[in-house]
N, C-alpha and C positions, 0 to 999 in steps of 0.2 A: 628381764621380767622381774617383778615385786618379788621378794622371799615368797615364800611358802608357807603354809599353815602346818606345827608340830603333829607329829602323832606319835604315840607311844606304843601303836599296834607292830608288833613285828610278823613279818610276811610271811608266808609258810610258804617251807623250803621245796622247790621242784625235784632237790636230791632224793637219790634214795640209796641205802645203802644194801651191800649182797654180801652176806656173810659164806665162808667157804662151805660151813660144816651143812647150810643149807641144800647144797648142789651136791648131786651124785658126781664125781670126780669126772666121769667122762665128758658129761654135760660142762663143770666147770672150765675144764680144758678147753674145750671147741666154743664158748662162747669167751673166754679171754683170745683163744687164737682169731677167733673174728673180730674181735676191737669192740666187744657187744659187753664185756666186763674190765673195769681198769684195776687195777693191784693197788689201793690206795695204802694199807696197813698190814699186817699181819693180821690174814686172814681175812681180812676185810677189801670188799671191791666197789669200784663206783657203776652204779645199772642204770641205763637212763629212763625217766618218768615218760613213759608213751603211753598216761591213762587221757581218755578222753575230755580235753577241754585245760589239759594241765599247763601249768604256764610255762614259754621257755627257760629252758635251763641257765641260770648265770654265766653270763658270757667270760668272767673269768676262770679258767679251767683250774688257779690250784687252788680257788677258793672251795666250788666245787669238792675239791677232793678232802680237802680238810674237811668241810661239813658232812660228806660220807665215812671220813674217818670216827668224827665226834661220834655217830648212828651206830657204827659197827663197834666202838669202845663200849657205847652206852650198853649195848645189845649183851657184851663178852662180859660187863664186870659183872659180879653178883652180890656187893658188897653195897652198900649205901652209896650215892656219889652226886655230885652237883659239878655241872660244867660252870669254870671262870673263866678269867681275864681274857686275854683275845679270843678264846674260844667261846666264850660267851658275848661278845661284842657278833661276832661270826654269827651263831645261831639269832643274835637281836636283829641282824640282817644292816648294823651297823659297815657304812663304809669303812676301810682300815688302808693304811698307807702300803702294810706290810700285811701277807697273810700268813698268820703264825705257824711253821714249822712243825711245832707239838701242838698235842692237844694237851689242854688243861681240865684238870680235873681236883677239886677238893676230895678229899678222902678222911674217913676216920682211923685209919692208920696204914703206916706208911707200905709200900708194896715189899713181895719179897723177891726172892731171885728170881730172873726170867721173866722180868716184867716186858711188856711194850716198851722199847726206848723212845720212841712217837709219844707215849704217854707222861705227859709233866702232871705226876701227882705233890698236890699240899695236902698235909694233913691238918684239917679242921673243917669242921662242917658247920655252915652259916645256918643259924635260926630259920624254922619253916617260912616267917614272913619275908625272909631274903630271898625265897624262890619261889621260881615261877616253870611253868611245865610250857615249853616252847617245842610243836609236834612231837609231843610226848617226850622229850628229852628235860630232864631238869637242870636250870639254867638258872644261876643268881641275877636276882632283882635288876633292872636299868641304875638304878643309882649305887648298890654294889656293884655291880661290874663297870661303872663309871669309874667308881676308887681304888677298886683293884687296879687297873690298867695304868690310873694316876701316879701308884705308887711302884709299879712294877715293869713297865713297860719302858722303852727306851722313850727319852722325850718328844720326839718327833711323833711318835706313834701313839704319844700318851695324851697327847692336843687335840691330834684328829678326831680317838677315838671321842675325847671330852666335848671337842665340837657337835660331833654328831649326835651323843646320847643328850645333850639337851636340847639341840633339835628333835629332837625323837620324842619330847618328854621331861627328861631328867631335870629337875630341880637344883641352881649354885648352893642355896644355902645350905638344902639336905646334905650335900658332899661334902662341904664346908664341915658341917655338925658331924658327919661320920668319920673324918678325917681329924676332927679334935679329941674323937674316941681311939686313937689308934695310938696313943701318946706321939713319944719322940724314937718309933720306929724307923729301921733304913729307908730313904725318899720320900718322907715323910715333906721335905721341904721342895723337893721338885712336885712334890703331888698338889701342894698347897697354890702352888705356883701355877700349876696346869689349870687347877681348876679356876682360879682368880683371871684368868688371860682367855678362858673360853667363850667359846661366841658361838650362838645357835645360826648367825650369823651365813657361817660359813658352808657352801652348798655341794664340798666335794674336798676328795684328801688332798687334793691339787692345790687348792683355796687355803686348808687348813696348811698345808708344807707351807707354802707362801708367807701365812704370817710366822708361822714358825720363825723362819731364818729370821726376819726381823725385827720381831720381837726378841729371839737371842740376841741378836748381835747390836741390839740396844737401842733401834730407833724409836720414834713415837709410837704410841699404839692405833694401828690405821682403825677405819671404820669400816665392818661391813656392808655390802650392797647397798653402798651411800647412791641415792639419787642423784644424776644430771640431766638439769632440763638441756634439749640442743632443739636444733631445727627440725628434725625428726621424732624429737616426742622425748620423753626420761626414758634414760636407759642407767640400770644399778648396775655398778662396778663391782670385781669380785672384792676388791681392796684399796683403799685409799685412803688419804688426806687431801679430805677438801679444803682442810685452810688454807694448802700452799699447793693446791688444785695439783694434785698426783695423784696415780692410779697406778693398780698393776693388774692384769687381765692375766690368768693363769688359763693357758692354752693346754690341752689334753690331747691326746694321741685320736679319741674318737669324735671330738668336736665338730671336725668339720665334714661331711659323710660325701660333698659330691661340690661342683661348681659354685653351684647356688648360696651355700652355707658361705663360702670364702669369699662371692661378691656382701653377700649381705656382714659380714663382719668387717669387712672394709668399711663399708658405708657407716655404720656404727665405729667404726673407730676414727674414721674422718669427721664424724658430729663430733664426738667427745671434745677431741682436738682442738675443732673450730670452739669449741664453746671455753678455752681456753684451758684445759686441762693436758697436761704430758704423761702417756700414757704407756708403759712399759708391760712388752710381753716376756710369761714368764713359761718353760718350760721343767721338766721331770730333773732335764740336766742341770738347771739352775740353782737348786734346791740342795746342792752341793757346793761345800766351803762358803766361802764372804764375799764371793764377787756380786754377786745382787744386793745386800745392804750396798753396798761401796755405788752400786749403779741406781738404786735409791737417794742416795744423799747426793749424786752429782745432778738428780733429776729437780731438787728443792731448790725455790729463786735463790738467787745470787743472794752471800750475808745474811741468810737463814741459820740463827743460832742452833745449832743442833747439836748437844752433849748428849754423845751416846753411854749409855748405861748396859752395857751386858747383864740379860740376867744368866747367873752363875749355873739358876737350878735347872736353867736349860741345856747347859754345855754340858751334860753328864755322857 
């Protein structure tokens, strides 16, 4: 299908978070012993939204529980605080390749003993116009939490997140400009790097891991959701080079839901084919080590100059 048109609205969250000090103990008890409350944090549980008309729940369960953790932190601090970097990609309702572990939290100083160890506090608090109140939780900006991530996040995860908040919205140059304010801070040069290589492009973490590897590992820079006309009509690749007609289709665990979907992507990858393109499926496993650039470049016609270029600030 054609890309999609951006938004910068983020979804509200079906989560809801059950803080302990809420429940009379007995109560708390019998409704964790019935799987009716999950133990996300200290003190903090995931309840599921059964209000009339609400939407289902995110089918990932530990994303879930993070964004119930974020609710019950927000709930427990009392001190000033803004959710960042992948927890604020989380709350944006941003895809992520990985879902973050801790929650992050900016603070005006730092915790003291007996903190949350779930809780990744920085101290510094971003300017009122860095935030935004995402169901009621206060969450820095789309294009801060674009360069947070840029500069903090493992690379892999710093791409996807990149890919997606400018689909979403997020502005290259603004990140560019906030990212020449930051001087010559630690990953300052992998951030630069993130943000210059991102593509609104890209319509899934699956997509964004994809270019990922190859773009580290130094091939050209593909194109996304490049159009091919075939006998069956344009069909947009998730990834390619059309000049030397390659593609990579990055295959997902839920992609294909029953018979029908795996006749029909056959037939779309029998066009492609015929219309003279080689087209390599990629999966989650792949996305690990060099053996896909390496099955990238054996895909390129014969005598295709290809000097690969590692970039450095991806291998971090």
């Amino acid at each position: 299908m054609p890309p999609a048109t951006a938004s910068s609205a983020p979804q509200p969250s079906p989560v809801r978070a059950v803080l302990a000090r809420d429940l009379p103990i007995v109560r708390l008890r019998t409704s964790v012993a019935a799987g009716q409350l999950i133990r996300v944090g200290r003190g903090i549980y995931l309840g599921q939204d059964s209000a009339p008309g609400a939407p289902p729940p995110d089918p990932s369960e530990l994303r879930r529980r993070a964004i119930a953790h974020a609710q019950g932190t927000h709930r427990r601090l009392t001190a000033r605080h803004v959710f960042s970097h992948g927890t604020a990609a989380l709350l944006w309702g941003l895809p992520l390749w990985r879902t973050p572990e801790r929650t992050s939290v900016l603070v005006a100083h730092s915790a003291g003993r007996g903190a949350d160890r779930r809780v990744q506090r920085r101290v510094g608090l971003p300017p009122e116009t860095d935030v935004v109140l995402i169901d009621g939780l206060p969450v820095t900006s789309l294009g801060r939490t674009l360069v947070d991530c840029a500069l903090d996040l493992a690379p892999i995860d710093a791409l996807v997140v990149a890919d997606a908040a400018l689909r979403a919205g997020a502005q290259r140059d603004e990140a560019l400009a906030r990212l020449a304010g930051r001087g010559r801070r630690r990953g300052i040069g992998q951030a630069r790097e993130v943000v210059h290589l991102a593509d609104a492009g890209a319509e899934s973490p699956g997509e964004s891991a994809t270019r990922f590897v190859v773009l580290r590992d130094g091939l050209p820079t593909p194109v996304t959701q490049a159009p091919v006309a075939t006998r069956l009509g344009t069909f947009w690749t998730d990834v390619a080079w059309p000049a030397f007609r390659v593609a990579l289709e990055y295959d997902g665990r839920v992609k294909y839901a029953g018979r029908e979907d795996l006749v029909r992507e056959k037939r779309r990858h029998d066009a492609l084919v015929e219309a003279g393109y080689r087209v390599l499926r990629v999966t989650k496993e792949d996305i690990h080590g060099h053996a896909l650039a390496d099955r990238v470049r054996d895909a390129f016609p014969p005598g295709t100059d290809l000097r690969l270029t590692p970039r450095r600030h991806l291998n971090g």
